[in-house]
C-alpha positions in Angstrom: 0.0 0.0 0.0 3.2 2.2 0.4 2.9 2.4 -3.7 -0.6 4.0 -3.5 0.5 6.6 -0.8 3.4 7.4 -2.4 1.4 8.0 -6.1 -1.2 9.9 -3.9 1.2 12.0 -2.5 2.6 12.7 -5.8 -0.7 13.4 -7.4 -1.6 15.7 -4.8 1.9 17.5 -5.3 0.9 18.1 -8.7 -2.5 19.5 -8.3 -0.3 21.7 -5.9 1.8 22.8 -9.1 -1.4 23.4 -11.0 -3.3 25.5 -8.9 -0.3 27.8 -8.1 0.4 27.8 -11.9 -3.4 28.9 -12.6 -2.8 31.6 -9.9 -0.1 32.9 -11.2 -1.4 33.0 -14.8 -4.5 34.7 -13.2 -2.6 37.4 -11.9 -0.7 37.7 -14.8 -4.1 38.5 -16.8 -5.3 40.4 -14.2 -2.4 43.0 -14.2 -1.9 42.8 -18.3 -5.4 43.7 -17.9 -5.4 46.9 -15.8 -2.0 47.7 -17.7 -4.2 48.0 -20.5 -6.5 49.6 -19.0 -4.2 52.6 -17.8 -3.2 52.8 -21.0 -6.3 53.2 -22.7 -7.1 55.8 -19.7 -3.8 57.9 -20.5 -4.4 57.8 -24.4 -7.8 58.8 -23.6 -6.8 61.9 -21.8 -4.5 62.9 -24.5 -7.4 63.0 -26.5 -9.1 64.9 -24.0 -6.6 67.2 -23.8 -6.1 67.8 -27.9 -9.9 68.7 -28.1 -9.5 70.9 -25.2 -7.0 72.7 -26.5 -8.0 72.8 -30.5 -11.4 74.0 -29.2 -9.7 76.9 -26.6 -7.1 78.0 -29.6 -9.3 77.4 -33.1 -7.0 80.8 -34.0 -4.4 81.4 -31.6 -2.6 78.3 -32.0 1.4 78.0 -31.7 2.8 77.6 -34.4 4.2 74.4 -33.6 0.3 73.3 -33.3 -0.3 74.2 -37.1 0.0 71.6 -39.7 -2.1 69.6 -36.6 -4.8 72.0 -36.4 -4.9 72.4 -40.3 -4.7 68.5 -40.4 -7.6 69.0 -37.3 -9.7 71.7 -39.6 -9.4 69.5 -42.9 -10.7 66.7 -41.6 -13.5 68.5 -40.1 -14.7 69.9 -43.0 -14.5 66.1 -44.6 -16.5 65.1 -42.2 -19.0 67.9 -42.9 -18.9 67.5 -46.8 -20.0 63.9 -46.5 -22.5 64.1 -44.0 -24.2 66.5 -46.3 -23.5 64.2 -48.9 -25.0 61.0 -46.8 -28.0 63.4 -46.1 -29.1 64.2 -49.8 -28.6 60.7 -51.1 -30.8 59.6 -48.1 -33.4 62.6 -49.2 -33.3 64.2 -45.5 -32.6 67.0 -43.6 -31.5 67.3 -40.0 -33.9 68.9 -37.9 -32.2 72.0 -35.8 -34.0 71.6 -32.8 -33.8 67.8 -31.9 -30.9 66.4 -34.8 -33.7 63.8 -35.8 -33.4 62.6 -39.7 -36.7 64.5 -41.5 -37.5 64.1 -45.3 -36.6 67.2 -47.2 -39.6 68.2 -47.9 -41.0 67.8 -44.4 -42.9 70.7 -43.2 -42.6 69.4 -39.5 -40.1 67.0 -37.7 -41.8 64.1 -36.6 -39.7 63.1 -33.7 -40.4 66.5 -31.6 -42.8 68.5 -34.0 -40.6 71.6 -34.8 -40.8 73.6 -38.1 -38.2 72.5 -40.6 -36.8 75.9 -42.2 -36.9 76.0 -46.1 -33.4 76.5 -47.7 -32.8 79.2 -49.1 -32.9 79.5 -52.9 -29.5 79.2 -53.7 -28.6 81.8 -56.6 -25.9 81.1 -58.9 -22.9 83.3 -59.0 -22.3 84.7 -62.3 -19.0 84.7 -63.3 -17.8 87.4 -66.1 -14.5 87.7 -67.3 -12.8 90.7 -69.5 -12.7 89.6 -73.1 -9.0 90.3 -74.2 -8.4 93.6 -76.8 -7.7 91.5 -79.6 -10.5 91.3 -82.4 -12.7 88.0 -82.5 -13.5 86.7 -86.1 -17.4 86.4 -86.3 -18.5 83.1 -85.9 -19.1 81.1 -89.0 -22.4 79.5 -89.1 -21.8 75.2 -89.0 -21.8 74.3 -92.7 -25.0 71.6 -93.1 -25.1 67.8 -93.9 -26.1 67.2 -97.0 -29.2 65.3 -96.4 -29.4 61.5 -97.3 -31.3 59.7 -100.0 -34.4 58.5 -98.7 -34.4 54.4 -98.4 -36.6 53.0 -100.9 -39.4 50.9 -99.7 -40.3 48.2 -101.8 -43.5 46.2 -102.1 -42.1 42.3 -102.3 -45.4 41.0 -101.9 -46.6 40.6 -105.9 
């Protein structure tokens, strides 16, 4: 029976191994974890920070700060562009009192009942430029095609 102690014991010394191994690999996950975590906190703040900072010096910047905020102020305007873009290829509008989606041609949202404003009629800029001091010849009228023969239709039914 000595053999069966002795495999016992040794069983029982590994399960020992095992369990401290889990616990170590457990607290190994557990700090990787809140390492990540901090690290997602501080890149966070950064972020935090950048808005801060574009938003308090839109024109002041340093002018270390300006190919960021032009970078900042591009992107921005992206954004805008293809919003507007999404919204007419969707056929909506957004309304100005509750930023709920409304058909263009809605008179009244129908998430909180305001009045959609009409755009504006937008009037096209009319561009003239100088015409240079040299004489223009007169414009030729476009010679015409000489017409062609009619096709003959004929009757095969005789």
């Amino acid at each position: 029976m000595a053999i069966w102690d002795d495999i016992a014991k040794k069983a029982a010394a590994l399960s020992d191994k095992a369990v401290k191994q889990a616990r170590d690999l457990s607290e190994v996950a557990k700090l990787k974890l809140q390492i990540a975590e901090a690290e997602k906190a501080v890149e966070d703040s950064y972020t935090q920070l950048g808005r801060l900072y574009a938003a308090a010096h839109r024109s002041d910047y340093e002018e270390g700060f300006a190919s960021v905020m032009a970078a900042v102020t591009n992107a921005e305007q992206t954004v805008k562009t293809l919003h507007q873009q999404l919204q007419d290829a969707k056929g909506v509008t957004v309304c100005e009192k509750c930023g709920a989606e409304v058909a263009k041609d809605a008179a009244f949202c129908s998430a909180c009942g305001a009045e959609i404003p009409k755009p504006a009629p937008v009037e096209a800029e009319v561009v003239t430029e100088e015409a240079p001091a040299e004489e223009t010849p007169a414009e030729e009228a476009p010679a015409e095609e000489p017409e062609a023969p009619a096709a003959e239709v004929t009757d095969s039914a005789e």
